[in-house]
N, C-alpha and C positions, 0 to 999 in steps of 0.2 A: 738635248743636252749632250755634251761632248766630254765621254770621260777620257781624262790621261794616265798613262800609268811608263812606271821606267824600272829599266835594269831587267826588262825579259825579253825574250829572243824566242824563235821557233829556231830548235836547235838542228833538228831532221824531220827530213818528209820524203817519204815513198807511198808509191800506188799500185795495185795490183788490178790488173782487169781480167775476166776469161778468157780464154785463150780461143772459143767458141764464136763466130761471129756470124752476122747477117748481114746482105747488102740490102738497097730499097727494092731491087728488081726481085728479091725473092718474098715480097707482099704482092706479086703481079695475081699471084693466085686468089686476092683476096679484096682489092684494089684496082680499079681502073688505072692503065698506064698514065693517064692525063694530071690525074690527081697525083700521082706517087710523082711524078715530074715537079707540079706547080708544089707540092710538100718540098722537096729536093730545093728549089729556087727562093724561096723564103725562107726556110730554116734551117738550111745548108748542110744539111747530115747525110752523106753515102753511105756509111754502117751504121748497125749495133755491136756492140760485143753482149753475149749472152750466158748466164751464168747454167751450166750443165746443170745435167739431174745429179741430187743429193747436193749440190755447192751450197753454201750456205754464205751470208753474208759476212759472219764473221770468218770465214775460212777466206775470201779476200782481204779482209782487214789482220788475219793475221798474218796471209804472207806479208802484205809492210811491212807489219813489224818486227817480221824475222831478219826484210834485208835491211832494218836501222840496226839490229845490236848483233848482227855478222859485221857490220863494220868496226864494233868495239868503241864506238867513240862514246857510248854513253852505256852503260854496265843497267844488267833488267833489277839489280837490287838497289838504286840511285833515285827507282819511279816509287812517287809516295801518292799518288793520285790515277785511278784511270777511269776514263770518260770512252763508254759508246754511245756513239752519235746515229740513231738510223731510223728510220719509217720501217724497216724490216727487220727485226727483232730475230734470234734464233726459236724463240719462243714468248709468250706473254710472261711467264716465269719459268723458273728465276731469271733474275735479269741475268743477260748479256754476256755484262761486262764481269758479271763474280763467277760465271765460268770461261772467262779469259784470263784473269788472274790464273788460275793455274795450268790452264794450257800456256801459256807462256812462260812460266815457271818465275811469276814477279811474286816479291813480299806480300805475305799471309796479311800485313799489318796496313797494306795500303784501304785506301777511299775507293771504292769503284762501284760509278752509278752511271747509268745509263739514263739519255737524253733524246726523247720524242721528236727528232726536227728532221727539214728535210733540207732544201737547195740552202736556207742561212744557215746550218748547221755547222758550218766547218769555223764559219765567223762564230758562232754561238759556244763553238767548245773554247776558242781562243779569247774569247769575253768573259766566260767563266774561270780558264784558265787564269787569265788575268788577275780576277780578285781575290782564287784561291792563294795566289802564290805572293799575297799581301803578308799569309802568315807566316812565319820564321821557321817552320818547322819544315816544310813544303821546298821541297828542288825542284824536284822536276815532274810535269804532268804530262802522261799517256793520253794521247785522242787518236781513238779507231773509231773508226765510221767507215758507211757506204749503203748501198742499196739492192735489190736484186728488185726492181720493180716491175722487172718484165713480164713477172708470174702474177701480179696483177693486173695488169693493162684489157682492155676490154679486148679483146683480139680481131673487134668489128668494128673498131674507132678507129677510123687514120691518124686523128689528132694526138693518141696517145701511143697508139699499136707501132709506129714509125717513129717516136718522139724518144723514148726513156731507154739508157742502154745500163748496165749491170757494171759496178765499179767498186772497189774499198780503198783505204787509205790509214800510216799512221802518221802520228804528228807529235815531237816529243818539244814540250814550253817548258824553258826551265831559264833560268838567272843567268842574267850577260848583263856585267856593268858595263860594257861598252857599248854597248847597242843604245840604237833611238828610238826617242819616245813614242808610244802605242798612242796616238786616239781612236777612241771608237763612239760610236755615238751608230744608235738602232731604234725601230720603230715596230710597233704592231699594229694592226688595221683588225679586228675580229672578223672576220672573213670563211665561209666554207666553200670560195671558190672554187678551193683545189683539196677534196677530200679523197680518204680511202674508209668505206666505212667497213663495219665486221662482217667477215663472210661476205664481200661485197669486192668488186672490180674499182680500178681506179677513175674516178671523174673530175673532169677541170672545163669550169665555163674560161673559154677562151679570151672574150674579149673582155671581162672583167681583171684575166691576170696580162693581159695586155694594156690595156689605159692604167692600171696600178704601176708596172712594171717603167713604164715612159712617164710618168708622172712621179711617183714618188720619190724613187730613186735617183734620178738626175739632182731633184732640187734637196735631198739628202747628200750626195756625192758634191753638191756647188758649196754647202754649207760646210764639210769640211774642206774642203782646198780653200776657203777665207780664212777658218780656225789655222788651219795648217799652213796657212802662208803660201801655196802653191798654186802656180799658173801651169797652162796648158803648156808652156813652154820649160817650166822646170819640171814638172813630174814625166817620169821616166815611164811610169804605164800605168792606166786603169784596167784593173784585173777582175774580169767578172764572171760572174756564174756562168755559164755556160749555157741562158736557157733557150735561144737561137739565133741564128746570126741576123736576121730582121732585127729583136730590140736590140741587139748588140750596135748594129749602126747604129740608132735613132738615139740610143745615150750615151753612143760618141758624138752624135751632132749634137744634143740639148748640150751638153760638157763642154762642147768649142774646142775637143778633141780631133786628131787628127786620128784614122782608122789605122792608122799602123802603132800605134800607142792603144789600141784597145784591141788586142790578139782574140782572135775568134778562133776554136781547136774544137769546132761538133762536130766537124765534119768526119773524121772517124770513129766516135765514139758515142756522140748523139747525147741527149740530157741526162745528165750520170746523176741527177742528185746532188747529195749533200758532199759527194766524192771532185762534184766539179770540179772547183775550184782546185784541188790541190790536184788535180789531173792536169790542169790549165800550168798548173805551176811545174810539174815535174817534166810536162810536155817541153814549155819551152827552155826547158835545162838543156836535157836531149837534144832540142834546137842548136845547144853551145850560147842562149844566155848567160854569163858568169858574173860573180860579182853581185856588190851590193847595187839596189838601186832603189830611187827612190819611188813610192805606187803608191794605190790605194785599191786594197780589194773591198769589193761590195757584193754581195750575194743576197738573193729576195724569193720567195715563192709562197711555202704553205704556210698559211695564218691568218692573212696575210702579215708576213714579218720579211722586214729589208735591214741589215748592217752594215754599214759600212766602218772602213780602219784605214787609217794613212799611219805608215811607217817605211822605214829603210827595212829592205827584205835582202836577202843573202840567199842570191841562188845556188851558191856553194854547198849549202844546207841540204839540197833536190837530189832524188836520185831520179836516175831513168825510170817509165811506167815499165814494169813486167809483167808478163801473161803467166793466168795460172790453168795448170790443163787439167787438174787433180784436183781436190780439197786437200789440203793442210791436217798432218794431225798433230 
């Protein structure tokens, strides 16, 4: 099912990464050069960025959202909702997000709940943002997300040990009569492909989030460009998670995509998580993207769950990524 919704906009988005990085050649120590090569050649990632000791997930996601309201254009007492988005929590309790209300210094009187997701995550906060802001009361919604996965990764798994880099993000959705119409339409598969369990390192059957990922996704992403009226020749870009540059080809070929319409950016930052996507987005700002254009983002991983959304995006909205060397107080 393809929901529509209108008059909302993603008004800003910034990214914060660590300032701390890895290249593949510094797993030589740990890894056969052949494999960290043949990883390199399929998944297309040269670094990590890595989050230091004591960084916290949320101390990336709140530098964003220091550099969205240092530019003034949207005031922190205007946010009546805010959403953390993360597989990495600062804690199990309290959540998250009711101790970033007051580090950020937003109204005592807002909504702020935090959401379990990972690589759909970014679509999952703008799908809820969506129906929240059905209500009349509701302007504008706060979405910080991101990850520090690195502290879990099994440190003897290539698959994952070279895969996941440390990233955060904010996202401010709030009311634009002039903006186009949002569809979104998502799916969930029950799936423990890709878990993290307690007191437990991160695990992922590969070839299971692989035939998922070229299978469901594609014939999700065809189904809205029929809803949405668009051909490979009007949309301006499919925008996708980031989860390597292998399925990234393979669902610009199933799409009848040309690979310059579907921008691959792991290469120095490697699989950020639920922070991808809007990494992908603030990346190709930086690049001198401007302007509205017409896309559709799609992101898919733990659940198994995939969303996709076709709308006109406004990369005017994007700020440049910036490195954090400190945590944030």
């Amino acid at each position: 099912m393809v929901n529509r919704f209108s008059g909302i906009a993603i008004r800003s988005l910034a990214c914060a990464l660590p300032k701390q990085s890895v290249s593949l050649e510094q797993f030589q120590n740990r890894f056969q050069p052949e494999k960290i090569e043949r990883f390199r050649e399929i998944v297309g990632i040269e670094k990590l960025h890595i989050a230091s000791e004591g960084m916290r997930t949320s101390d990336l996601a709140v530098a964003a959202a220091n550099l969205i309201f240092d530019d003034r254009a949207i005031a922190r007492d205007e946010i009546d909702v805010l959403l953390f988005i993360s597989q990495t929590p600062d804690a199990i309790a309290p959540a998250t997000s009711a101790l970033l209300q007051k580090r950020l210094g937003l109204p005592s009187h807002l909504l702020a709940l935090d959401i379990n997701q990972g690589c759909a995550g970014f679509l999952t906060g703008m799908q809820t943002a969506a129906h929240l802001l059905a209500s009349p009361a509701i302007r504008n919604i706060l979405i910080l997300g991101g990850d520090t996965l690195t502290r879990l990764v099994n440190s003897d798994d290539p698959a994952t040990a070279m895969l996941f880099g440390d990233a955060g993000f904010a996202a401010i959705i709030g009311r634009d009569s002039t903006s186009s119409e949002w569809l979104l339409t998502s799916g969930i598969e029950s799936s423990t492909a890709i878990t993290i369990p307690h007191q437990s390192s991160f695990t992922m059957s590969g070839t299971e989030v692989f035939n998922f990922s070229i299978t469901k996704v594609p014939e999700q992403i065809l189904q809205l460009m029929r809803t949405a009226k668009l051909t490979p020749s009007s949309l301006d870009y499919l925008l996708l998670h980031q989860a390597n540059a292998f399925i990234l080809r393979q669902i610009a070929r199933m799409c009848h995509l040309q690979e310059s319409k579907v921008p691959c950016r792991i290469a120095p930052y490697g699989n950020t998580s639920v922070a991808s996507l809007p990494l992908l987005l603030c990346e190709l700002y930086s690049e001198g993207i401007r302007g509205n254009k017409r896309v559709i983002f799609s992101a898919f991983g733990v659940g198994l769950t995939w969303i996709s959304t076709a709308l006109t995006f406004n990369f005017d909205s994007c700020h440049a990524p910036i490195l954090l060397e400190t945590p944030t107080q």
